[in-house]
C-alpha positions in Angstrom: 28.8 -85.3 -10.1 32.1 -83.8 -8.5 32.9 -81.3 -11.3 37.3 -81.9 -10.2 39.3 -80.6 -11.5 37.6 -77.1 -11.6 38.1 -75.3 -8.6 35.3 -74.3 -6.4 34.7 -70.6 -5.0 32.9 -69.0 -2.4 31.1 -65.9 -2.5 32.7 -62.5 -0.7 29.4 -62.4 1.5 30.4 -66.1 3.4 30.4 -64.3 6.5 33.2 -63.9 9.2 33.6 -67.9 9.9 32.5 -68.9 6.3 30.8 -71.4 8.1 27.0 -70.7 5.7 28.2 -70.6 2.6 27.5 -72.3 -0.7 30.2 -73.4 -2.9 30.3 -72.8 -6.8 32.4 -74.9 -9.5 33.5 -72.4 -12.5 34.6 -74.0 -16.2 31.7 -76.5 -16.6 29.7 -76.1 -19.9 26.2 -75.3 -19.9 25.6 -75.6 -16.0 26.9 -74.4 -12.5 27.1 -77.0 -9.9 27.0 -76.3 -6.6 27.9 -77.7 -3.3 27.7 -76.8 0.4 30.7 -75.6 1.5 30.8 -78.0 5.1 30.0 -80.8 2.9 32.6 -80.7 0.3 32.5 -84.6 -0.5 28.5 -84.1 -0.1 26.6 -84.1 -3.2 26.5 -81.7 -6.1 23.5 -79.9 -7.2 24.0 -79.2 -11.1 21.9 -76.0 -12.0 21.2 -75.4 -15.7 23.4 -71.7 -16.6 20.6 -69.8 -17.4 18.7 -70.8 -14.1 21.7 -70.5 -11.7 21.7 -66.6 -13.6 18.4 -65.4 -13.6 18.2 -66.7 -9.6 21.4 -64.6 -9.3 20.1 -61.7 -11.0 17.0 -61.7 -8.6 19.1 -62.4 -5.3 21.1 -59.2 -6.2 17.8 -57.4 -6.0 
């Protein structure tokens, strides 16, 4: 699934080179696909909402 034409993000803790960083699509209904960021024709891994925030909520931790 490439989620185009929603634009994809990185988050603010990519690091100097953003070289380890995930990639996140915003705008999709009911799910967040994401996408490694060195890999950007790689595949997509489509997390359900709810998962991709509760996984959030306990990284923030």
């Amino acid at each position: 699934m490439q989620p185009e034409p929603h634009t994809w993000r990185k988050s603010s803790y990519s690091g100097v080179d953003n070289s380890d960083c995930l990639e996140v699509a915003d705008g999709v209904p009911g799910v967040v696909p994401v996408r490694d960021s060195k890999h950007t024709d790689g595949p997509v891994l489509v997390i359900p909402r709810d998962a991709w925030r509760a996984f959030t909520h306990l990284t923030r931790r």
